[in-house]
N, C-alpha and C positions, 0 to 999 in steps of 0.2 A: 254556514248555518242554514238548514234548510225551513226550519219554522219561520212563521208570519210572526212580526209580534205589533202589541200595540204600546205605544210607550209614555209616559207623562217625565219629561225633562225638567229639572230645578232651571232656574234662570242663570247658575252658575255652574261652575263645573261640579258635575257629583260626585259626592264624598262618600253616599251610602247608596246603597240601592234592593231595594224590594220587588223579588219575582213571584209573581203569584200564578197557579195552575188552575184552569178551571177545572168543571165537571165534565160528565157523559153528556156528549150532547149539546155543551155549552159554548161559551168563545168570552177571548180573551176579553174582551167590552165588557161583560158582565161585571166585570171587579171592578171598574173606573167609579160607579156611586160609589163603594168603600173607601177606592183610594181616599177620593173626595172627603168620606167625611172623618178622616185620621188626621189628626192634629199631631207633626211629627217635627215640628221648628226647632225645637232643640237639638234632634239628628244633626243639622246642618242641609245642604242639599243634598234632595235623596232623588234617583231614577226610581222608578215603578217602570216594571215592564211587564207584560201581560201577555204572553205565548198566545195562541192558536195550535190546539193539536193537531195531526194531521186528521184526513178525513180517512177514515174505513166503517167496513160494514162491521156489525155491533151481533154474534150470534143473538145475545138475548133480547134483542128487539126485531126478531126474524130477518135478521141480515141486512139491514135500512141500513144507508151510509150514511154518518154522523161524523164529527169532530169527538173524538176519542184517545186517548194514550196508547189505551191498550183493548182490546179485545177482553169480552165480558162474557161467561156461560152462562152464568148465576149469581145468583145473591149468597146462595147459603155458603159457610166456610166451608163447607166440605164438596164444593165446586171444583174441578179444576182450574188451574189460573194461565195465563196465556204468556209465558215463559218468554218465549220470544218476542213480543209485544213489548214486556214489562224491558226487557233488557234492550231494547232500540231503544226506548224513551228513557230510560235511564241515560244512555250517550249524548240525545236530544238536549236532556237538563243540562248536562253536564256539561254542554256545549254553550249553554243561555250563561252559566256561572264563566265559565272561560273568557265568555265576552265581555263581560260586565268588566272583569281583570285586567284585558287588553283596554277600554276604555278607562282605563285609573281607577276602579275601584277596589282596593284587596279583598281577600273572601273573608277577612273573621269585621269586614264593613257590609255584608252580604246575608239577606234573612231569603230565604228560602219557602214558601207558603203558598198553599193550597188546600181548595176545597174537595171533596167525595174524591172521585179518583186522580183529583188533582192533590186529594189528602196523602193518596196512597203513594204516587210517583214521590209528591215530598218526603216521605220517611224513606222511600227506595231509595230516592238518588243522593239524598243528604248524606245520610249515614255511610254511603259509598264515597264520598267524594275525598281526594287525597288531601282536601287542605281545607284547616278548618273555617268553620262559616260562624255567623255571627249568632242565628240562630233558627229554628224548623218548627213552625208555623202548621199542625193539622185538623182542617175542618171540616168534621161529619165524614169521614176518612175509616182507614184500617190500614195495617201493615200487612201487605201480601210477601209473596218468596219467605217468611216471617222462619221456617226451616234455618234459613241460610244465610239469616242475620248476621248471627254472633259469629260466622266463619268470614264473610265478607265484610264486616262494617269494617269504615279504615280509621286509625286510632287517631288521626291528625282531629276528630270531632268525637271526641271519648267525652269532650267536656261542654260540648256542644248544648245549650238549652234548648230543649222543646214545648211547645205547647201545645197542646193537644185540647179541643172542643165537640160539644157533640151536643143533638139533639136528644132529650128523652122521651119524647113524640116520634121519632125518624122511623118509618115504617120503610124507607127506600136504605138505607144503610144500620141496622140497627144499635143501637147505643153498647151491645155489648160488645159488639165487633171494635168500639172505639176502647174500651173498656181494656179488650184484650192486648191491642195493641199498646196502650196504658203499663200495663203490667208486665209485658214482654219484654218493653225498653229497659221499663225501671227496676226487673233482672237485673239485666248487664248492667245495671251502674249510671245509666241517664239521668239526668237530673229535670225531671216532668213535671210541667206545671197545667193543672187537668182545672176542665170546667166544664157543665153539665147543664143547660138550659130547656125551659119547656115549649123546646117548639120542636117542630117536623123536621126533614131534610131541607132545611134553609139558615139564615143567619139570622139574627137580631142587634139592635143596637147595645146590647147589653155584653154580648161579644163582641161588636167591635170595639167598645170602651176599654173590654178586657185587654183585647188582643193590642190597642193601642200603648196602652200602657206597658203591656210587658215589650213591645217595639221599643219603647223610648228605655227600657231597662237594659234590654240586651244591644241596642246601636249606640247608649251614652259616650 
């Protein structure tokens, strides 16, 4: 595996485990206040691990190198998307779940989640991965390659639950982008559980309550 991660171990061996993706620009640390304030005791023991994406230069921040998945042109959907970016960090995730599996934990004991373009790698590589996960976790996000869904997703997570959050303030991702992503899934047949809060491109405790509870719905 070539990612950095950061990790929060149970004092016992883990039974579950929670990977989260950050944003453009962010790092894995960011998510440790969340872990922290998720009450997940009835999971059993759970790992939390917290990637580092690699570092590259970001076209839309005039080429600054940052901690990124993938390479970004634009905001608008009608940007092109960075193809090869998206599909390296897809192998990356896929690699983080791999590990989890080698270390004892099955993938349908495996939540998958992330925020903005840690939103977007979470619908990429979940819906791709050959065995099913427990469940996919997207915050203030969108579904990119979104074309090439319904021809790639792999059916071992046909039944896979998602959740899907968004700000309706979010001026850096906007709410319809999560919207659309929303309604793409739950086409094909996903079973979406959507929530809609009034803040900007950031989180709230009102989604983590959310998001906590549907943890302990989908790892029971």
């Amino acid at each position: 595996m070539t990612l950095q991660t950061i990790e929060i171990h149970p004092a016992g061996e883990a039974r579950a485990s929670l990977i989260v993706l950050h944003g453009l620009g962010a790092d894995g640390a960011d998510f440790i206040p969340m872990v922290d304030a998720l009450q997940l005791a009835e999971v059993g023991p759970l790992r939390c691990v917290m990637p580092r994406a690699p570092e590259r230069p970001v076209t839309l921040n005039n080429g600054y190198v940052m901690r990124a998945w993938y390479d970004l042109y634009g905001l608008e959907t009608h940007r092109r998307e960075d193809e090869a970016g998206l599909r390296a960090s897809i192998r990356e995730v896929h690699t983080l779940i791999d590990r989890e599996r080698e270390r004892g934990v099955p993938a349908h004991r495996i939540v998958l989640a992330g925020f903005s373009q840690g939103c977007a790698m979470t619908l990429l590589a979940g819906l791709r991965y050959p065995e099913r996960l427990a469940g996919l976790a997207g915050l203030s996000g969108y579904l990119p390659l979104m074309a090439s869904t319904a021809a790639e997703r792999h059916a071992a997570n046909a039944e896979t639950p998602i959740f899907i959050a968004h700000g309706s303030q979010d001026d850096v991702v906007a709410i319809e982008r999560g919207r659309t992503a929303r309604d793409a899934l739950a086409n094909l047949g996903y079973r979406i559980e959507w929530h809609d809060y009034p803040m900007a491109h950031s989180m709230c405790m009102e989604e983590v309550n959310d998001l906590n509870r549907w943890l302990l719905q989908v790892l029971k």
